[in-house]
Backbone as ProteinMPNN parsed JSONL, in Angstrom:
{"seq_chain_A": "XXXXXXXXXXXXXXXXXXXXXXXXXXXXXXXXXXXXXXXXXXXXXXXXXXXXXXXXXXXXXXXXXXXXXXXXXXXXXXXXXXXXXXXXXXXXXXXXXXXXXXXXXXXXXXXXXXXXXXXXXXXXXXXXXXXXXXXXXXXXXXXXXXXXXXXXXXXXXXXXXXXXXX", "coords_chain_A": {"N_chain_A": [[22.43, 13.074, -17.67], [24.274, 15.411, -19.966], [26.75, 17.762, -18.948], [26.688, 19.859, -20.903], [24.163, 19.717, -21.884], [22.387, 20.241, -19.431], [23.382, 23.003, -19.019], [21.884, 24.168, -21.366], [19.132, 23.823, -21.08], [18.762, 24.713, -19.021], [19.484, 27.602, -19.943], [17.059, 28.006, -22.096], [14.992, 28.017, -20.023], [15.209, 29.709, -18.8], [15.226, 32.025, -20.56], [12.586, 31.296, -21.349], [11.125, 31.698, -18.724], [11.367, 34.743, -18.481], [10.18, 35.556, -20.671], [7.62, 34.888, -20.016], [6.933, 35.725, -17.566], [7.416, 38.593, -17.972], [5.04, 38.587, -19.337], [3.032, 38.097, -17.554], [3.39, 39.777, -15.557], [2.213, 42.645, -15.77], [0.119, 42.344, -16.757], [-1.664, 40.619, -15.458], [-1.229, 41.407, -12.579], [-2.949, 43.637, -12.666], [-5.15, 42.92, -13.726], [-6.589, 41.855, -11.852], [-6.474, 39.03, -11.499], [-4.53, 38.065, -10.271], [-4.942, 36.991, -7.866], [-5.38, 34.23, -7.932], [-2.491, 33.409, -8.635], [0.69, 33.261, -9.941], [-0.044, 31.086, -13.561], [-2.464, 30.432, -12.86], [-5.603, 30.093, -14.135], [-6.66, 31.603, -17.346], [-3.904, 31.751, -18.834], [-2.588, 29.359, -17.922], [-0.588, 27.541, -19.6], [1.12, 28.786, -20.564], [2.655, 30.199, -18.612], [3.189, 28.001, -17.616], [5.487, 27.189, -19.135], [8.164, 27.19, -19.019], [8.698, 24.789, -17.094], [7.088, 22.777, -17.813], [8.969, 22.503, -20.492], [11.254, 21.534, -19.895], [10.132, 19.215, -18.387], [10.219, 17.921, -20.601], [12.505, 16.589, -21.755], [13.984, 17.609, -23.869], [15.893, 16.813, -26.667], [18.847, 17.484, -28.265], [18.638, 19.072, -31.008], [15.632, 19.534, -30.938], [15.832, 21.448, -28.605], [17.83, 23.716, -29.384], [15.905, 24.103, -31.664], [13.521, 25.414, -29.689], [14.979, 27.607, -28.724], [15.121, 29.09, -31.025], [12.913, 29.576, -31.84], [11.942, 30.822, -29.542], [13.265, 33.213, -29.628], [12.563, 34.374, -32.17], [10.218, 35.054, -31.336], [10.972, 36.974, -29.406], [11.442, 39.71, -29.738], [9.176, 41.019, -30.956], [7.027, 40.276, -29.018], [8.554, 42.021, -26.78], [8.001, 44.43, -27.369], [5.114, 44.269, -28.001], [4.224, 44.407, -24.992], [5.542, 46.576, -23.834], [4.011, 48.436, -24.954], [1.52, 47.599, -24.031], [2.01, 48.207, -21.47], [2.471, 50.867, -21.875], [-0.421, 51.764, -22.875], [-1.699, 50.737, -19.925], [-0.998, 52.749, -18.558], [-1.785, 55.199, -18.909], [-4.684, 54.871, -18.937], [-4.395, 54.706, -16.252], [-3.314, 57.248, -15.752], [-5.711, 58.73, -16.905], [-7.58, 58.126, -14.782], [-6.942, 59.078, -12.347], [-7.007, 61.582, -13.276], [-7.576, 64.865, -12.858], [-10.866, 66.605, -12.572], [-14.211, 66.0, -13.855], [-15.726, 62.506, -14.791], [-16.369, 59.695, -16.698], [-17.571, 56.448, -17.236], [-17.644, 56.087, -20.306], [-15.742, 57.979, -20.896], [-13.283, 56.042, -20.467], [-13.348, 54.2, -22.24], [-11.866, 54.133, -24.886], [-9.292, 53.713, -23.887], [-9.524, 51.005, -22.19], [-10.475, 49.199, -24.268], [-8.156, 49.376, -25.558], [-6.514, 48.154, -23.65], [-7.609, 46.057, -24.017], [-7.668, 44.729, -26.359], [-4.893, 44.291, -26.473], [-3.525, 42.68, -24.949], [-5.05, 40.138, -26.046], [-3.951, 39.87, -28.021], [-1.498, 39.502, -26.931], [-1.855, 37.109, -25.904], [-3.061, 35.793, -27.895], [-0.036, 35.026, -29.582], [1.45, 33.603, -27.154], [0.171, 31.575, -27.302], [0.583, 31.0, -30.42], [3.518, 30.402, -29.949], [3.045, 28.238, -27.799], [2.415, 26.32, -29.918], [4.197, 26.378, -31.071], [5.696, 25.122, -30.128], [5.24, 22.779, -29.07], [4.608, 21.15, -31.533], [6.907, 19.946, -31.989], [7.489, 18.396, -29.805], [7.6, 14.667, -29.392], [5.226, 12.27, -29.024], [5.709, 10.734, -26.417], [7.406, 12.402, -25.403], [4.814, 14.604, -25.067], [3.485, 13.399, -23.83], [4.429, 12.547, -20.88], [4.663, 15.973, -20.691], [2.531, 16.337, -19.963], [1.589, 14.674, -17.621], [2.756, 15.854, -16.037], [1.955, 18.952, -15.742], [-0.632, 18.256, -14.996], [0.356, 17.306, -12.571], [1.531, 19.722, -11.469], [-0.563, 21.336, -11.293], [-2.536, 19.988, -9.459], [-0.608, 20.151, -7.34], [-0.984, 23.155, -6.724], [-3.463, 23.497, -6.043], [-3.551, 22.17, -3.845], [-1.56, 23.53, -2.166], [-3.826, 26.322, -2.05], [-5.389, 25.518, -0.389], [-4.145, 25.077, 1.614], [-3.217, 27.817, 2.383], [-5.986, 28.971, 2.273], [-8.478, 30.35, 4.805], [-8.839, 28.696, 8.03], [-12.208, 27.281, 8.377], [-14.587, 27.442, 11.189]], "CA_chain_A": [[22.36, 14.198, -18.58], [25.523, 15.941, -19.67], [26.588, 19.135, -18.528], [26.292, 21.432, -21.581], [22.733, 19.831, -21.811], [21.807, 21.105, -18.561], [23.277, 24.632, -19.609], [21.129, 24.258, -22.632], [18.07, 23.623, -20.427], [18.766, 26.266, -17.985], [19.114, 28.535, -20.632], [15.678, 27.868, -22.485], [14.157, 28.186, -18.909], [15.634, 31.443, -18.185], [14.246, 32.985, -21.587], [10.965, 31.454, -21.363], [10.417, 32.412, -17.726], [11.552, 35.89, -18.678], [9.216, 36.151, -21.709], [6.316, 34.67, -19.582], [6.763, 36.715, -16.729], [7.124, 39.663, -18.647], [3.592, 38.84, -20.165], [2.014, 37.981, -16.89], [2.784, 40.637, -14.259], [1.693, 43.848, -15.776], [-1.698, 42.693, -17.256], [-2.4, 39.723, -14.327], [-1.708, 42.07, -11.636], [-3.983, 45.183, -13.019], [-6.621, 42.009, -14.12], [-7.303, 40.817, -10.844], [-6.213, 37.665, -11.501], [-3.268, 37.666, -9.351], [-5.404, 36.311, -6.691], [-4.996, 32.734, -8.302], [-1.077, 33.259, -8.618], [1.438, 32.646, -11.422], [-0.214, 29.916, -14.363], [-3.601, 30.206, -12.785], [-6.602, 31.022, -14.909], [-6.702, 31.26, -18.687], [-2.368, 31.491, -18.853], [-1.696, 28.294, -17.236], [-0.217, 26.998, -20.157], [1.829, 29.873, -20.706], [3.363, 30.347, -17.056], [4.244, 26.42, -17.124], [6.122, 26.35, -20.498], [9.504, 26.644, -18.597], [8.564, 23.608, -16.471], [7.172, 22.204, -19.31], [10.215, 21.966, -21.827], [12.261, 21.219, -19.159], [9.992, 18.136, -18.182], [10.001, 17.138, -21.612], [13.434, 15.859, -21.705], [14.555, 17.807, -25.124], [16.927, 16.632, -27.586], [19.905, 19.013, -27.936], [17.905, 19.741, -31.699], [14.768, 20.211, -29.974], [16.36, 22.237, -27.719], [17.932, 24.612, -30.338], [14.792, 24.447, -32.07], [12.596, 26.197, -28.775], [15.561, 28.698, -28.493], [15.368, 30.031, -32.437], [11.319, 29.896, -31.755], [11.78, 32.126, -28.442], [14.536, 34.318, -29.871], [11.953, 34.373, -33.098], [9.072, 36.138, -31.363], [10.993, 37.933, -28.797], [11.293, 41.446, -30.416], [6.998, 41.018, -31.196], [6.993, 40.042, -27.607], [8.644, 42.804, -26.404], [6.893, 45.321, -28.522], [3.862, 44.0, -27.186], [4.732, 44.09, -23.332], [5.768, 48.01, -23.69], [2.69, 48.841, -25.805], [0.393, 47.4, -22.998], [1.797, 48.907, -20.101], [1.974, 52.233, -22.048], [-2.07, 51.416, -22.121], [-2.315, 50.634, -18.483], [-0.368, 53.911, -17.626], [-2.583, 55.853, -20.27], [-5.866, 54.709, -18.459], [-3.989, 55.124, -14.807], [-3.472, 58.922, -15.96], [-6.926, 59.284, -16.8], [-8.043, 57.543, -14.03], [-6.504, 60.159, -11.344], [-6.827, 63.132, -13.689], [-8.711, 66.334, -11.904], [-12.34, 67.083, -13.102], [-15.164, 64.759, -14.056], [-15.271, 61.651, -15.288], [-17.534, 58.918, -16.791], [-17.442, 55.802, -18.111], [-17.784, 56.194, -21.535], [-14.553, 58.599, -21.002], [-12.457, 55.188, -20.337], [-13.852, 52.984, -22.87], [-10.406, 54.027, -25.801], [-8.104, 53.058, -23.172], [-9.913, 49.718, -21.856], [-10.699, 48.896, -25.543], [-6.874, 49.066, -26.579], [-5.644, 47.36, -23.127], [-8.555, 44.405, -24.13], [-7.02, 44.485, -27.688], [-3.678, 44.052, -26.624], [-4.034, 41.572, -23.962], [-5.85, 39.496, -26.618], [-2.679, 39.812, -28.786], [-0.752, 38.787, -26.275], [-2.594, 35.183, -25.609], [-2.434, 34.598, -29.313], [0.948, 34.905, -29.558], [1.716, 33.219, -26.536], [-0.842, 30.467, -28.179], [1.508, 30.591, -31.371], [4.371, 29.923, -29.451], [3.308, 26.679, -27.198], [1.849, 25.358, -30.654], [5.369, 25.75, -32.405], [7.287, 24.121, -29.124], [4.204, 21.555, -29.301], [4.8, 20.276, -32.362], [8.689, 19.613, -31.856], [8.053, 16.986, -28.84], [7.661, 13.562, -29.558], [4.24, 11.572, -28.543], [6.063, 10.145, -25.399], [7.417, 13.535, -24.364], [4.117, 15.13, -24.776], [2.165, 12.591, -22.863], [5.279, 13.025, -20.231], [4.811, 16.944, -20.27], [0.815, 16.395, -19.72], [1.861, 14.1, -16.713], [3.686, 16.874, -15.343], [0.816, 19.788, -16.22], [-1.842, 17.839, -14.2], [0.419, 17.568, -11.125], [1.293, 20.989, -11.032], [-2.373, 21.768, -10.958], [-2.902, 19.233, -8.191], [-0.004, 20.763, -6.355], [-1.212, 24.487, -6.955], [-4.409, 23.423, -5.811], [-3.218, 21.555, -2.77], [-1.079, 24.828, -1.681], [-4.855, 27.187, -2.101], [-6.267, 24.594, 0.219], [-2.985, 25.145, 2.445], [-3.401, 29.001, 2.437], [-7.566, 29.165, 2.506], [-8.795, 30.529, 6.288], [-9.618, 27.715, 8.414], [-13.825, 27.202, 8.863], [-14.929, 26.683, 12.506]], "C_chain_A": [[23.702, 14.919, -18.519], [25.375, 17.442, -19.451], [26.307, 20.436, -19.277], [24.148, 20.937, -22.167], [21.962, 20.516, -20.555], [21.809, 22.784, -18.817], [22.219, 24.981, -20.315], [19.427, 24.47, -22.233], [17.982, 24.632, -19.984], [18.289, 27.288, -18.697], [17.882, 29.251, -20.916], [14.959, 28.01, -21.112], [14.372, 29.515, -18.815], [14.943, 32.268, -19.21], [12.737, 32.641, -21.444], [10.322, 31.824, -19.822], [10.473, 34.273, -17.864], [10.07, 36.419, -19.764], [7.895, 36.038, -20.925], [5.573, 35.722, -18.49], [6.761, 38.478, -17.202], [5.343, 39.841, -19.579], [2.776, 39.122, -18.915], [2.177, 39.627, -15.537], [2.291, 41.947, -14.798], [0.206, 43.247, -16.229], [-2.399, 41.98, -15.745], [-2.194, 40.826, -13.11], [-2.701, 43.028, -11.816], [-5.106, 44.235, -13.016], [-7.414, 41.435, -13.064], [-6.772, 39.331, -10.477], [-5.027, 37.288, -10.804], [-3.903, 36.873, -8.399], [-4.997, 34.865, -6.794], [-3.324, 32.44, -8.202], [-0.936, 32.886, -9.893], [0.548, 31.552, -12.066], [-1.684, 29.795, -13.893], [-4.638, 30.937, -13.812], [-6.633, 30.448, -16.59], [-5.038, 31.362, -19.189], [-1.702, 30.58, -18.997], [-0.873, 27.69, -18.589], [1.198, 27.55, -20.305], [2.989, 29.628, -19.782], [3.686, 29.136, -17.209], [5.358, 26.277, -17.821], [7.422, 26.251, -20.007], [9.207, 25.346, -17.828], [8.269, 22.684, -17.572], [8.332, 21.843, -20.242], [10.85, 21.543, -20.853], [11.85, 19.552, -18.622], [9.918, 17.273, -19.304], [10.901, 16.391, -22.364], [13.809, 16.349, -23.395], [15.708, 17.202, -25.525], [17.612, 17.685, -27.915], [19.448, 19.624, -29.662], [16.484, 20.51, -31.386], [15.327, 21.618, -29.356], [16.286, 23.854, -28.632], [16.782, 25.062, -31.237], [13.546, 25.261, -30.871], [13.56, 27.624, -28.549], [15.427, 29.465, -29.92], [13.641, 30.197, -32.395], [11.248, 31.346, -30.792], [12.599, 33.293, -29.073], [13.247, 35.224, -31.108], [10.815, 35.847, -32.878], [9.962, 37.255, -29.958], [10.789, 39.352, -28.714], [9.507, 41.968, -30.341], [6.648, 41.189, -30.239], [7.242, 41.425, -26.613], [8.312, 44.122, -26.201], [5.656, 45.571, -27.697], [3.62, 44.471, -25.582], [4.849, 45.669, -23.176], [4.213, 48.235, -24.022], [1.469, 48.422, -25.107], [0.689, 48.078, -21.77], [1.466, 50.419, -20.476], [0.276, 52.581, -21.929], [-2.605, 51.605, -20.928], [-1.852, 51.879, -18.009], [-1.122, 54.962, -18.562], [-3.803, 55.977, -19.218], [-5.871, 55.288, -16.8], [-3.988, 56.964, -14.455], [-4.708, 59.261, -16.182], [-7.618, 59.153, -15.633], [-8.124, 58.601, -12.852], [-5.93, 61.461, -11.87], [-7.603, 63.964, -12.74], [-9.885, 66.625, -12.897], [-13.302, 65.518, -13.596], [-14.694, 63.6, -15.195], [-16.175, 60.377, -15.347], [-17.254, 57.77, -17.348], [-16.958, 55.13, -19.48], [-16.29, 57.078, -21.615], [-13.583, 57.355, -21.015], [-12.258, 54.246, -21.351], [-12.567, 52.916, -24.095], [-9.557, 53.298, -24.664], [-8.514, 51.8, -22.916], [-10.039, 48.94, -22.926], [-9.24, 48.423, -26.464], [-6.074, 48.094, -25.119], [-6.265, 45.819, -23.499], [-7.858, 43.592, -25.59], [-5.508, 43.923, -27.423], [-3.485, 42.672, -25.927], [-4.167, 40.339, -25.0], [-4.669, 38.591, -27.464], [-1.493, 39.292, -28.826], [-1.088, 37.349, -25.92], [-2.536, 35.219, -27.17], [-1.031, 34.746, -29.622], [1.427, 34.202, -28.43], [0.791, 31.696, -26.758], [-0.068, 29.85, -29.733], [2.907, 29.613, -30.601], [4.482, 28.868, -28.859], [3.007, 26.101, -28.439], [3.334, 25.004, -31.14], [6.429, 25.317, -31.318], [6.134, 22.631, -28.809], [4.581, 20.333, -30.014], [6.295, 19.958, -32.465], [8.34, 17.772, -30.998], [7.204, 15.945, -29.82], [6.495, 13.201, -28.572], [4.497, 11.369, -26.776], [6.329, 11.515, -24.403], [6.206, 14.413, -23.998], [3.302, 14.65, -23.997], [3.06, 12.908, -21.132], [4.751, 14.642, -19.627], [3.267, 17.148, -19.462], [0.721, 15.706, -18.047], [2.213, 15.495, -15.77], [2.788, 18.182, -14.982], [-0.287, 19.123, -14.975], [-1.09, 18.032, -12.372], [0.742, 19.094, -10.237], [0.108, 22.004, -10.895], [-2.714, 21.072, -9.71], [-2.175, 20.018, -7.253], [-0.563, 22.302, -5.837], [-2.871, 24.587, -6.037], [-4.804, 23.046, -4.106], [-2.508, 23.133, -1.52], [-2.657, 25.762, -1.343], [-4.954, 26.84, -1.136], [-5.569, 25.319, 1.649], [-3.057, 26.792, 3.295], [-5.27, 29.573, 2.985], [-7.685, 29.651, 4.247], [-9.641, 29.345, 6.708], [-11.301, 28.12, 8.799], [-13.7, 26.902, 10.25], [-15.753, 25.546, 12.384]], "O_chain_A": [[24.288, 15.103, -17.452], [24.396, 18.163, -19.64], [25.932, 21.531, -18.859], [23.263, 21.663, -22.62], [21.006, 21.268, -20.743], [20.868, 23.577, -18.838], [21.581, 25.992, -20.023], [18.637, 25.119, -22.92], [17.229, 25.513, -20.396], [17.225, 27.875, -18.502], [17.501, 30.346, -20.502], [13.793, 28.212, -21.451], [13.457, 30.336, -18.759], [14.145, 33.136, -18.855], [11.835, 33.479, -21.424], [9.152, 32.196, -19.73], [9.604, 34.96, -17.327], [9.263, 37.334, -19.603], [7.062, 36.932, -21.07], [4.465, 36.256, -18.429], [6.081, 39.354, -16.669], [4.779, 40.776, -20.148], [1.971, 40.053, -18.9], [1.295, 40.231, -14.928], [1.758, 42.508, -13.841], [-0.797, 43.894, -15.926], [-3.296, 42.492, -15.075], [-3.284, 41.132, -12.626], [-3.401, 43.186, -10.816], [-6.088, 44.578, -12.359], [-8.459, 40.789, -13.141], [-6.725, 38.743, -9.396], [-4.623, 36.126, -10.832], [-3.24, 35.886, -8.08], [-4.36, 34.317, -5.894], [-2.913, 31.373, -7.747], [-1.731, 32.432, -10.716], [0.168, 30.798, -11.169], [-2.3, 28.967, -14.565], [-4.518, 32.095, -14.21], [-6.631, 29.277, -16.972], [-4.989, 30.858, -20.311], [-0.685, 30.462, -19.679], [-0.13, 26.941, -17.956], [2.227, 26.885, -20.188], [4.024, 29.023, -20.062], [4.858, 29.017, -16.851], [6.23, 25.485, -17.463], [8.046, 25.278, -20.431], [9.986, 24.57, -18.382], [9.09, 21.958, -18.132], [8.418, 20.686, -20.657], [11.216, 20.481, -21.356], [12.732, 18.714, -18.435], [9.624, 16.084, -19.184], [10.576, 15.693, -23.325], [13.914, 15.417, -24.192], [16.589, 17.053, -24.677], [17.097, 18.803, -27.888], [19.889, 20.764, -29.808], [16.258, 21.711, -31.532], [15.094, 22.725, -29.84], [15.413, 24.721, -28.672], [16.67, 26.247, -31.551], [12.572, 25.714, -31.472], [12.982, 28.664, -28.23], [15.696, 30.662, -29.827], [13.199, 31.125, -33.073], [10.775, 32.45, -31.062], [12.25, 34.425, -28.739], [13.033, 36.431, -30.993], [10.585, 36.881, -33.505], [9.397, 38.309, -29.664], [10.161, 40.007, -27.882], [8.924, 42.93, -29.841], [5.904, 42.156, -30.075], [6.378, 41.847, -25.845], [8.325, 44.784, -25.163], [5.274, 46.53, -27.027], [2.514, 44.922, -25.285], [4.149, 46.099, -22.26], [3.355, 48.153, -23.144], [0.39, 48.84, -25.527], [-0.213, 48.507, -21.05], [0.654, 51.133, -19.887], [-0.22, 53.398, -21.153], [-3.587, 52.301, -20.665], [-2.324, 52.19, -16.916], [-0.227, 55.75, -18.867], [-3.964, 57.058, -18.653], [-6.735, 55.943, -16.217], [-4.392, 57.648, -13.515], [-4.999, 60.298, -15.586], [-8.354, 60.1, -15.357], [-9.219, 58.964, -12.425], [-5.022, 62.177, -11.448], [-8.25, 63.433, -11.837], [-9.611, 66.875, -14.07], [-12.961, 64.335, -13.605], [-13.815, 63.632, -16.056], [-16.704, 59.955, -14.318], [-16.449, 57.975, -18.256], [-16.253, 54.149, -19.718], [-15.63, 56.74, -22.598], [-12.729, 57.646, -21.852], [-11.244, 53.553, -21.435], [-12.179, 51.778, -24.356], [-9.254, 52.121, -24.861], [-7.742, 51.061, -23.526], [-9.712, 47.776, -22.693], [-9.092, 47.665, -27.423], [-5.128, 47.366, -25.418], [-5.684, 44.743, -23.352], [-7.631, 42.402, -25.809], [-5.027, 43.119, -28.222], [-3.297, 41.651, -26.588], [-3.338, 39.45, -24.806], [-4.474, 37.381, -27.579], [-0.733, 38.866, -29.695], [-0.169, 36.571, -25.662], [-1.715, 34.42, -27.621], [-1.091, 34.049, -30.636], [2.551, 33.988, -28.882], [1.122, 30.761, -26.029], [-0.098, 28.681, -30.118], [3.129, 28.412, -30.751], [5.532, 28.233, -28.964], [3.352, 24.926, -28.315], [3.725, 23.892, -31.495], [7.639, 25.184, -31.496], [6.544, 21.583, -28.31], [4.793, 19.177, -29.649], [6.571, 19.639, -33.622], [8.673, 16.628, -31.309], [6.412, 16.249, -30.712], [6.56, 13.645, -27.426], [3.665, 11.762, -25.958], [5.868, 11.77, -23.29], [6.235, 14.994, -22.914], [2.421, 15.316, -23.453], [2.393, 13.441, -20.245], [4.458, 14.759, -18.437], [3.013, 17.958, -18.571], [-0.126, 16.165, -17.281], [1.581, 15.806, -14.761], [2.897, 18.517, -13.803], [-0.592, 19.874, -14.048], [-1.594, 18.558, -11.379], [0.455, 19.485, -9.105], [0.032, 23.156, -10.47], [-3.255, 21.777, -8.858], [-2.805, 20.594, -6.366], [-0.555, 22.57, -4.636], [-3.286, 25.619, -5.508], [-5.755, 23.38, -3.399], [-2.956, 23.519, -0.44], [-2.72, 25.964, -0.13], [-4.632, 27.738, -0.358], [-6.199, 25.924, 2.517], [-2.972, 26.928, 4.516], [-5.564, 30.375, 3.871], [-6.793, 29.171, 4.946], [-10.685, 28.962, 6.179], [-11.573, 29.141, 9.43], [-12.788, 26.154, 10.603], [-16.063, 24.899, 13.384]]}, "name": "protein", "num_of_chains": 1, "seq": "XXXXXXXXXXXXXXXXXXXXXXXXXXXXXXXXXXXXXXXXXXXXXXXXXXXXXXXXXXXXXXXXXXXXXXXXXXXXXXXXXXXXXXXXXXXXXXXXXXXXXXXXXXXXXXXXXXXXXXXXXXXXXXXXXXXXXXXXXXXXXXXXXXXXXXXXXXXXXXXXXXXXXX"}
């Protein structure tokens, strides 16, 4: 592989771990779901896509074509990403306001972080479809290769971590 293809790679990794990680730590940590780690859960697709393009051996059009996709929704992306934490810090202020507090008092804020959230997986659902349809049969069977073992591995690590039984 030549060297401004690797750049080219790098690159596209560096934005899509940026965009991904920017989706996953403010909602996955508040959601609980950190417990599983990065790509676990209903995400995984998400959290892989830098490993993903990168195992999928792009063509330097390809390529350019996942960077004018990411560049595409970034702004939406970003948008999004503010507009949910403002949410979670919305609900956090109510949360540890002074005087009573019920339920039914939370339900606007939980209602617009569920909405947004939501907003955020289809757009992050747009986005693997339109770096989907770019690869080539071979690379996608390739990236699927790749997808299963990082589940095996991820799975293998839990195992690794779990408290031993007597």
């Amino acid at each position: 592989m030549s060297r401004p293809q690797i750049h080219s790679i790098g690159f596209v990794m560096v934005i899509a771990l940026v965009v991904v990680l920017g989706a996953w730590t403010p909602t996955r940590a508040q959601s609980g779901m950190h417990r599983h780690g990065p790509g676990g859960g209903a995400g995984d697709a998400g959290m892989m896509l830098p490993l993903l393009v990168r195992s999928a051996g792009l063509s330097p059009e390809q390529d350019a074509k996942v960077r004018e996709i990411l560049a595409a929704r970034r702004a939406a992306s970003r948008a999004l990403a503010g507009d949910l934490r403002q949410a979670q810090r919305d609900l956090s202020d109510k949360l540890l306001a002074p005087g009573p507090l019920k339920d039914t008092d939370l339900q606007p804020q939980l209602q617009r972080i569920a909405q947004l959230r939501e907003q955020r997986l289809q757009e992050s659902a747009k986005v693997m479809l339109e770096v989907r349809a770019l690869l080539t049969p071979e690379q996608l069977a390739r990236v699927a290769q790749v997808k299963d073992r990082l589940r095996q591995l991820r799975a293998e690590m839990r195992q690794l971590f779990e408290p031993a039984t007597p």
